[in-house]
N, C-alpha and C positions, 0 to 999 in steps of 0.2 A: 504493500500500500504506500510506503513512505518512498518508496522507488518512484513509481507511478505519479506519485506526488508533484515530483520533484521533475518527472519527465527522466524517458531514457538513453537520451545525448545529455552529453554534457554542453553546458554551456560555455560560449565562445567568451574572450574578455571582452568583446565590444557587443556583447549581446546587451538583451536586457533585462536579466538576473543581476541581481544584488547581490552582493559580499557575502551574505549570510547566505544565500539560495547553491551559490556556487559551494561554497566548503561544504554543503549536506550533500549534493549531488558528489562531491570528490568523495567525503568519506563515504555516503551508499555502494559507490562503484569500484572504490579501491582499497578498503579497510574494509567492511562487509565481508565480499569473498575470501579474506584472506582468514577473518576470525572462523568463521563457518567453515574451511578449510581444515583449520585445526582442529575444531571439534572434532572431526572423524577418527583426529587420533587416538581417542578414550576408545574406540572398537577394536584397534591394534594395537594386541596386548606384546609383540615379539619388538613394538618399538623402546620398549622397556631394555630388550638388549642392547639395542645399538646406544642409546643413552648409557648405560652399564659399561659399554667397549669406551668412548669418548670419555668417561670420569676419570678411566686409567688410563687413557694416551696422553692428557692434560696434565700428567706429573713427569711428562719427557717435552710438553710444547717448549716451556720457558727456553729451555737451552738450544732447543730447534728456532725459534723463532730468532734468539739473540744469534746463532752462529747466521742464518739468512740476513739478519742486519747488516752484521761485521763482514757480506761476502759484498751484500750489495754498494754498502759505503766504496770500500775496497775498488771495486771492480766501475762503480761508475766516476769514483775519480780518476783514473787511470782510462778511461773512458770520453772523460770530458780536455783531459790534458793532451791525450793526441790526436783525437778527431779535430778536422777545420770549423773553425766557430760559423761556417754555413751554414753545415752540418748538424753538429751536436751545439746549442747556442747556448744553455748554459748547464746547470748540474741538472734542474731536474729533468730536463729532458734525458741525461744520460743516465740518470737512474732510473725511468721510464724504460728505458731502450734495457738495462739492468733486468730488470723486475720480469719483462714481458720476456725475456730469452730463459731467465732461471725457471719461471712456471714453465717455457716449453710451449706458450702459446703462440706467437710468433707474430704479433699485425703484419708486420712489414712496412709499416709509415714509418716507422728511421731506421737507416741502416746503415755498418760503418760505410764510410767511402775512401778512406786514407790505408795503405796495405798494415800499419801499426795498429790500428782500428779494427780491423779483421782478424788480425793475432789476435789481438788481447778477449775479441767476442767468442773466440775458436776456442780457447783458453776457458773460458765464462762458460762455454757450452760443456764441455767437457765436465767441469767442477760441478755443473749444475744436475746431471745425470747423475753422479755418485751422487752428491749432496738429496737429490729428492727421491734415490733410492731407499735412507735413512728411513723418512715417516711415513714414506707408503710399504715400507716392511713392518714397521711396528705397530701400525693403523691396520694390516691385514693378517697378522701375526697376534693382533690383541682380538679382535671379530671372531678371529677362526676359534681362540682359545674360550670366549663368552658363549659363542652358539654352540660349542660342546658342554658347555655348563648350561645348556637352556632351561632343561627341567629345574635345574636347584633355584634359578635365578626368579624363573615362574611359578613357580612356587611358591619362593617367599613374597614376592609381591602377591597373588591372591592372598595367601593367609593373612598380609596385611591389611588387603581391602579389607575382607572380611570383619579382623577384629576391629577394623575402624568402624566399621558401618555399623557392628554389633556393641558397640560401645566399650568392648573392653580393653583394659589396657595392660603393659607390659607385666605386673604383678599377679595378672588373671592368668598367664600363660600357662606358671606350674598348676596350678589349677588346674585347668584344661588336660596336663598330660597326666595329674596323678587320677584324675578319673579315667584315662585312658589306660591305667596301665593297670590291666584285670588280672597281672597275676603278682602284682604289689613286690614287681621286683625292681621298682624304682627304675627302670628299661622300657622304653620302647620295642617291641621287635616289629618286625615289620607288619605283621597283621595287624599287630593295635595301632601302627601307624597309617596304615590305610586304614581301619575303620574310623580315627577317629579326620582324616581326610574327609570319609566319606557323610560324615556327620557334621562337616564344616560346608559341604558341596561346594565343593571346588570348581567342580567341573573336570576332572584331570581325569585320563583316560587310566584304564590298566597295565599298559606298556610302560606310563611314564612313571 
């Protein structure tokens, strides 16, 4: 309704929508889809992993990110000092020219033109291939080692929804198991650990 409202073009700046008309038509059209986007992701519960892989690769960014600094600094002053100032006109352009070689993405809007210029980008390409071997090894090295932990991961999160939603909290817990534990050998085995799974309804298969 408030779309409809509002009309579904946006308005031009020399239209004749007001200030106020225009910023509700921008956030219906481009804040809107994106929150209702997110929403979807309460239904995928395996996003829980990848959130779980990125907590642990964020205790290697800091020094990833500061060595990408110290290569970039590096490499586009050495960069800026022997390309012709046509060329490369000042630093951030050559840290531009830096940036877009080490990601591997490549524009091709500046490129060296001087043969000292070529070295040192030949040089940069090289470093840059070892250097983002590093975090795409330990970003797919950390994935591979959470999604073989997927059950223990999914698991503890439903138990959590769970006791959240049922109002109980961390002190309820032994509670919980010492009613589970029917033959009062203060142990879990596995039967009592699925039954009392299946008394929490998890939803969790038998396999898992």
């Amino acid at each position: 309704l408030m779309r409809g409202a509002v009309g579904f073009v946006l308005p031009s700046d020399q239209g004749k929508g007001s200030l106020l008309h225009q910023g509700v038509s921008y956030v219906l059209f481009c804040l809107v889809p994106v929150v209702r986007l997110l929403k979807v992701l309460r239904h995928f519960e395996t996003f829980q992993l990848l959130l779980s892989a990125f907590n642990q690769v964020l205790e290697a960014l800091p020094v990833l990110l500061y060595t990408q600094l110290l290569l970039t600094l590096v490499f586009s002053s050495l960069i800026f000092l022997v390309e012709p100032r046509d060329n490369i006109a000042s630093l951030p352009a050559a840290a531009w020219l830096t940036i877009v070689t080490m990601t591997t993405v490549g524009y091709g809007d500046v490129t060296p033109a001087s043969p000292a210029g070529s070295c040192v980008v030949g040089i940069l390409v090289i470093s840059s291939v070892i250097f983002m071997a590093f975090p795409l090894g330990i970003i797919g090295s950390t994935f591979t080692a959470v999604w073989s932990d997927r059950d223990r991961i999914l698991l503890m999160q439903r138990t959590r929804d769970c006791l959240d939603q049922w109002g109980y909290t961390a002190q309820d817990i032994a509670k919980l198991f010492n009613l589970a534990d029917q033959d009062g050998d203060d142990e879990l085995n596995l039967e009592e650990f699925r039954d009392l799974m299946d008394h929490m309804r998890l939803g969790l298969k038998d396999e898992r």
